[in-house]
KOLTOR-230855 format. One record per residue (C-alpha): x, y, z. Coordinates in nm, 3 decimals, m for minus. Each point is the difference from the previous one (the first is absolute). Layout:
X, Y, Z
...
END
This chain:
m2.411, 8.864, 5.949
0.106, m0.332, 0.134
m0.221, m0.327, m0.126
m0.055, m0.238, 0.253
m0.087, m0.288, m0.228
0.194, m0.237, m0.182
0.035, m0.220, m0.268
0.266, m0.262, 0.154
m0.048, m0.146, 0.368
0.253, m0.082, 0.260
m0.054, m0.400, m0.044
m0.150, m0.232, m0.262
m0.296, m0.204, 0.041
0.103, m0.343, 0.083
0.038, m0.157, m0.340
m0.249, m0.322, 0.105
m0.272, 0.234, m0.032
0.056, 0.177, m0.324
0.049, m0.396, m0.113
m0.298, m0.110, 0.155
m0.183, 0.358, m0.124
0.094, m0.097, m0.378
m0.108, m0.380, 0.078
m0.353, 0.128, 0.079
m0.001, 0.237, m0.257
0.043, m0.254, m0.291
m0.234, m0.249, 0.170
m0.284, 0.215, 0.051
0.004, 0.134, m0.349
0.031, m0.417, m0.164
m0.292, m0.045, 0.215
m0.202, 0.316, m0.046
0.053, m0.098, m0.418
m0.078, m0.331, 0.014
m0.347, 0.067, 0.204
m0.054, 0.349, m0.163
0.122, m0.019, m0.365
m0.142, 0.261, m0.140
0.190, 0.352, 0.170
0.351, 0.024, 0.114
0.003, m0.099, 0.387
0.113, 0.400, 0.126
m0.167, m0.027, 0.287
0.127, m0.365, 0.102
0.340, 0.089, m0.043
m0.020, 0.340, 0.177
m0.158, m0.113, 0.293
0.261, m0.298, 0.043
0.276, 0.250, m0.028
m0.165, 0.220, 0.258
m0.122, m0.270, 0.229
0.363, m0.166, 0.111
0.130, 0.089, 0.305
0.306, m0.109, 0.222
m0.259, m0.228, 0.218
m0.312, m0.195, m0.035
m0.179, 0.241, 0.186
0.045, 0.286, m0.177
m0.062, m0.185, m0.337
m0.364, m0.070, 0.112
m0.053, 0.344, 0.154
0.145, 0.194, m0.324
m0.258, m0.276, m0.162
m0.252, 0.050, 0.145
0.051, 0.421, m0.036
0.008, m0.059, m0.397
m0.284, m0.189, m0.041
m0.198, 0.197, 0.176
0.076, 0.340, m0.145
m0.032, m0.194, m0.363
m0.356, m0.114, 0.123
m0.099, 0.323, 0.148
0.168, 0.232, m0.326
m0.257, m0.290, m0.241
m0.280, 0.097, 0.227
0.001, 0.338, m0.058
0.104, 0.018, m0.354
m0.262, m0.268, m0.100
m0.278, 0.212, 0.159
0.132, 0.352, m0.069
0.032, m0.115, m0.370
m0.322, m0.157, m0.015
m0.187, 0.328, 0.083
0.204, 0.268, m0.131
0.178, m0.202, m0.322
0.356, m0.006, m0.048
0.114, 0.348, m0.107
0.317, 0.150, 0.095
m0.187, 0.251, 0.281
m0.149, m0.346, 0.122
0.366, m0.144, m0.002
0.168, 0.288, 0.172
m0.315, 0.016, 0.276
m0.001, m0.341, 0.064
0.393, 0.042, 0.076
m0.064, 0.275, 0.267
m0.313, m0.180, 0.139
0.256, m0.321, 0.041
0.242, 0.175, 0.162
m0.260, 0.197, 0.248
m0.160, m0.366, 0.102
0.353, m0.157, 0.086
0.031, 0.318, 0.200
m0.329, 0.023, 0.203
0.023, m0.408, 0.094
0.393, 0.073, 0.089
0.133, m0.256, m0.219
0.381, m0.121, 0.044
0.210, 0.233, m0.288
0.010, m0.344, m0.260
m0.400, m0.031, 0.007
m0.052, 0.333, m0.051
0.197, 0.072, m0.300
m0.099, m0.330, m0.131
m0.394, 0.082, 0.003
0.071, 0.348, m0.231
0.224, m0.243, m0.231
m0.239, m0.276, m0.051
m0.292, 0.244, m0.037
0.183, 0.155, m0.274
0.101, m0.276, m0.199
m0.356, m0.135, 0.036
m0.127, 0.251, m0.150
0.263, 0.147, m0.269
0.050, m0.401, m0.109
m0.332, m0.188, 0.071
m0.211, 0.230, m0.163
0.057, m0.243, m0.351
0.077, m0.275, 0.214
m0.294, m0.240, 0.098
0.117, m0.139, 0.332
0.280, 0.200, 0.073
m0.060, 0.104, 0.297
m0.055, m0.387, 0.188
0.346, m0.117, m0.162
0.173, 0.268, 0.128
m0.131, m0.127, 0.357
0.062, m0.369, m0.120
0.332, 0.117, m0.130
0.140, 0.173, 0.353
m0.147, m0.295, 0.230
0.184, m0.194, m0.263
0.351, 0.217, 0.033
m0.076, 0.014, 0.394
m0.045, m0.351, 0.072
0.303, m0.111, m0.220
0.204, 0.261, 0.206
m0.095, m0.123, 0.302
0.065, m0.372, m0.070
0.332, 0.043, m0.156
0.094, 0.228, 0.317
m0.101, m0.302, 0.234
0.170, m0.250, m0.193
0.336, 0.164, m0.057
0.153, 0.039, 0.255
m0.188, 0.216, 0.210
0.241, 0.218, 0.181
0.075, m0.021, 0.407
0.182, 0.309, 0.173
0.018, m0.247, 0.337
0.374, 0.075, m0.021
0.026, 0.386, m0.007
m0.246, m0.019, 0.280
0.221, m0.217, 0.209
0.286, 0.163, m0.066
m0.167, 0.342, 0.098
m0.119, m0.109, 0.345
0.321, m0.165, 0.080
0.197, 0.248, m0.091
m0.217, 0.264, 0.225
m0.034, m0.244, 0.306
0.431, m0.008, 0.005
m0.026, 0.360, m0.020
m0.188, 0.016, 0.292
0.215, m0.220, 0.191
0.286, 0.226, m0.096
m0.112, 0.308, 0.081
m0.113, m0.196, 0.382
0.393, m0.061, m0.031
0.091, 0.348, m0.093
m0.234, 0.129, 0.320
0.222, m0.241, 0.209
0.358, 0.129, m0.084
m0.148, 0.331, 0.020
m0.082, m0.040, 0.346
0.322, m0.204, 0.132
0.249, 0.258, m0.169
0.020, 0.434, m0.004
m0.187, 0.113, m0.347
0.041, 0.341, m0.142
m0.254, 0.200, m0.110
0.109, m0.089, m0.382
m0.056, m0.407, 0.128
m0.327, 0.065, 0.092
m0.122, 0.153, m0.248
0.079, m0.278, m0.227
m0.134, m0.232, 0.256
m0.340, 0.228, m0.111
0.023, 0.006, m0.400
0.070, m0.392, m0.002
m0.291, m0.041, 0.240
m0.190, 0.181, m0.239
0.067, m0.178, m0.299
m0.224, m0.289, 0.176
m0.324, 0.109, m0.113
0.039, 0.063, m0.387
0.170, m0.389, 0.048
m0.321, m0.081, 0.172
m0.234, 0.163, m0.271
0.215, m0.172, m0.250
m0.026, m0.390, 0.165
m0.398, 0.078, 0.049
0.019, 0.095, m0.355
0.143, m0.285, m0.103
m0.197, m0.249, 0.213
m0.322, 0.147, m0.149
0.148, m0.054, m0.332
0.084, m0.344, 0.060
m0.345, m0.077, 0.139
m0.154, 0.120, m0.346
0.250, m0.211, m0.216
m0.156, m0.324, 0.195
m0.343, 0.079, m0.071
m0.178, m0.244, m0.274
0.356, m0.115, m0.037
0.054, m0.407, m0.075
0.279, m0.019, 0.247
m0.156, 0.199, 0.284
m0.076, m0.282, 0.197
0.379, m0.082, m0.007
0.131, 0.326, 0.062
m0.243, 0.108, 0.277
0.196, m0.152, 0.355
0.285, 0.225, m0.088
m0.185, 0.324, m0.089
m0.177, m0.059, 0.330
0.289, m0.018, 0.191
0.113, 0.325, m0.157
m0.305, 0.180, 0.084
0.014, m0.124, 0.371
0.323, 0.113, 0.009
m0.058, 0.371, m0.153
m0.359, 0.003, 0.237
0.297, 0.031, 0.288
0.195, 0.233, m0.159
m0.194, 0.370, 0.014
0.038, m0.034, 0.389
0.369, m0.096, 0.002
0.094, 0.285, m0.230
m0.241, 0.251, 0.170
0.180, m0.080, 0.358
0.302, m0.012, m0.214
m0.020, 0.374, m0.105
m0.139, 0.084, 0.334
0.284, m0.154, 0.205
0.249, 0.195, m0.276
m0.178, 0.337, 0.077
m0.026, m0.009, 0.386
0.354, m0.075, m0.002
0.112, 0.260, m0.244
m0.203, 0.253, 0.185
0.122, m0.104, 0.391
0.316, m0.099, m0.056
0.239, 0.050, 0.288
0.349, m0.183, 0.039
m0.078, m0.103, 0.306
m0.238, m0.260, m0.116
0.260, m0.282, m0.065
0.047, 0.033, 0.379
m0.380, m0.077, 0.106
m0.080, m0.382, 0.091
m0.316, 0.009, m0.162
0.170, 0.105, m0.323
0.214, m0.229, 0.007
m0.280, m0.292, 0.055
m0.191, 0.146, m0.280
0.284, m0.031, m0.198
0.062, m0.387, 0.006
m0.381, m0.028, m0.025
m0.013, 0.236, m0.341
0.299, m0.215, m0.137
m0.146, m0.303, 0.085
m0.365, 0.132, m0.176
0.214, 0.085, m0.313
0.164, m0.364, m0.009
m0.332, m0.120, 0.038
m0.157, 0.184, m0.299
0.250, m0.118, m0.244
m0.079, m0.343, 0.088
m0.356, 0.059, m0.050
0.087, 0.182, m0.295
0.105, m0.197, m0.362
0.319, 0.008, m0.171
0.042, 0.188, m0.355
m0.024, m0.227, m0.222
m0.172, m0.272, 0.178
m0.197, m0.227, m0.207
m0.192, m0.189, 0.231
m0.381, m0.050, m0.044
m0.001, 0.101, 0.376
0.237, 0.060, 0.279
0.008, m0.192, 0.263
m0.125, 0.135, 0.351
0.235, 0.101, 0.233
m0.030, m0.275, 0.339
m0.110, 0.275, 0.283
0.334, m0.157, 0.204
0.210, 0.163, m0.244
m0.086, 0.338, 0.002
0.168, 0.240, 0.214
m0.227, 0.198, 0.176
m0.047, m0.031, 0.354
m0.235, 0.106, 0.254
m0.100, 0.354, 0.040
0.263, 0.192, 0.242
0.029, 0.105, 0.296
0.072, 0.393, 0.004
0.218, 0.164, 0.225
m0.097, 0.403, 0.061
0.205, 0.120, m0.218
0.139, 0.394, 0.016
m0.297, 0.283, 0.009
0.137, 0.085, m0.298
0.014, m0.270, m0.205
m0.352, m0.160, 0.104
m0.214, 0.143, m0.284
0.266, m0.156, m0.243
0.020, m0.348, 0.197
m0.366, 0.021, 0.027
m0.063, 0.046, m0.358
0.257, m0.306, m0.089
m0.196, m0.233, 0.199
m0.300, 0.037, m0.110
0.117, 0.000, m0.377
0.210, m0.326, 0.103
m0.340, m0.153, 0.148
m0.188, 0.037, m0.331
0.310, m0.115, m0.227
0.024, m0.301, 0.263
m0.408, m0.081, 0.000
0.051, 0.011, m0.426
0.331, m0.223, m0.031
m0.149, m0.267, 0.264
m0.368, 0.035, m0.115
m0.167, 0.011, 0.333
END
């Protein structure tokens, strides 16, 4: 029997957090004892170690989840126990009531084992209590709200960088695999060349799921974050960017296919191949300058003067060999859309 959990992961969480984690922690139980003196602040200091997230965003959703399965879990307990008395049946009913309501309303997985908790310490602990169940509520706004604050104020963390790096990185790989197509079609391949022509085209659309990934990631880190404002020109300009990319790698892949699947070694000899060529090198130069550099730090690149890109007109095709005019067909059309993308018309 293999387990498929484990105790350890792969990478640490960024140490910032588990700092800013503790920060809120301590805070939110100074201020749940100074406004509620009477009761250790549990409740304060759970839901501030609960509540922190890497972004802003996800601080006020996991919130905003807490608080509401706290609220919902008093609600029930406070009426259950008010008919039926706080016995341990009641307890244990209450519990499986809980955890049917968070069920039928299809609550996220951290409101839905928070109602069953609250409900249960409601009514196992507030039974002697008088007020025990409202300053549990005070106490977890209290532990929410300090999370959230000290999350805003901290440092809140941007992943503008990983994003840019991602789409640059998959734009050049575009461009090289337009160069690949190019020496492929000015020199003989073997059937071993092409093939690897294929896998690396391939590899373009987990690279692709990876930059959208990481745009979408980058757009979350920015919202209700203090420096958005600052940091929005340059995630725009990445998202323009990656907007063009699905097409280019699509045609990419295409392009890669048709010639690995009508390849002839004839085709260095058609005119029209040999036209397509310059024009798919020229595409290629075009997208890296389109594209940003690892590394770069700019707030936003700067656009690229329509003078200095390549590309030129659409050609002017010669009628090329019967049996090469599916092929040359296919490339054409593919080098239309990649031209329409890099030039924006």
């Amino acid at each position: 029997m293999r387990i498929t959990t484990s105790l350890r992961v792969s990478r640490r969480l960024p140490f910032l957090q588990t700092v800013k984690t503790s920060v809120a922690v301590a805070l939110a139980w100074l201020l749940s004892q100074l406004l509620l003196p009477n009761d250790l602040p549990i409740f304060a200091a759970i839901a501030a170690l609960l509540v922190v997230q890497p972004s802003v965003n996800q601080t006020l959703g996991r919130a905003i989840e807490r608080t509401a399965g706290v609220i919902g879990g008093v609600i029930i307990a406070s009426s259950i126990g008010f008919f039926l008395g706080q016995s341990s049946w009641v307890v244990l009913g209450t519990i499986v009531v809980s955890i049917l309501v968070g069920w039928a309303l299809r609550l996220s997985p951290v409101s839905a084992s928070q109602i069953p908790i609250s409900a249960m310490l409601v009514l196992a602990l507030g039974a002697t209590t008088p007020g025990y169940a409202l300053d549990r509520i005070f106490e977890t706004f209290i532990g929410a709200g300090v999370a959230l604050i000290v999350n805003a104020v901290i440092v809140p963390p941007v992943l503008i960088a990983p994003a840019r790096d991602a789409v640059g990185l998959l734009a050049r790989e575009v461009a090289d695999t337009f160069d690949r197509i190019v020496h492929a079609l000015q020199a003989p391949q073997s059937p071993a060349n092409l093939m690897e022509l294929m896998i690396k085209a391939r590899l373009l659309r987990p690279m692709l799921e990876s930059a959208e990934k990481a745009i979408a990631q980058a757009e979350e880190s920015l919202m209700l974050n203090p420096r958005q404002a600052k940091l929005r020109l340059g995630l725009d300009a990445d998202q323009q960017m990656i907007d063009r990319l699905p097409t280019l790698v699509t045609r990419a892949i295409g392009m890669t296919r048709a010639l690995h699947d009508h390849y002839d070694h004839a085709l260095q000899y058609e005119p029209s191949v040999q036209a397509f060529s310059k024009e798919l090198a020229r595409a290629a130069h075009d997208l890296r300058l389109l594209a940003r550099a690892e590394g770069d730090t700019t707030v936003a690149p700067e656009p690229v003067a329509p003078e200095v890109l390549a590309l030129t007109a659409p050609l002017r095709i010669v009628t090329p060999h019967p049996d090469h005019w599916i092929l040359i067909g296919s490339l054409m059309e593919d080098l239309r859309r990649v031209r329409e993308e890099i030039v924006g018309d």
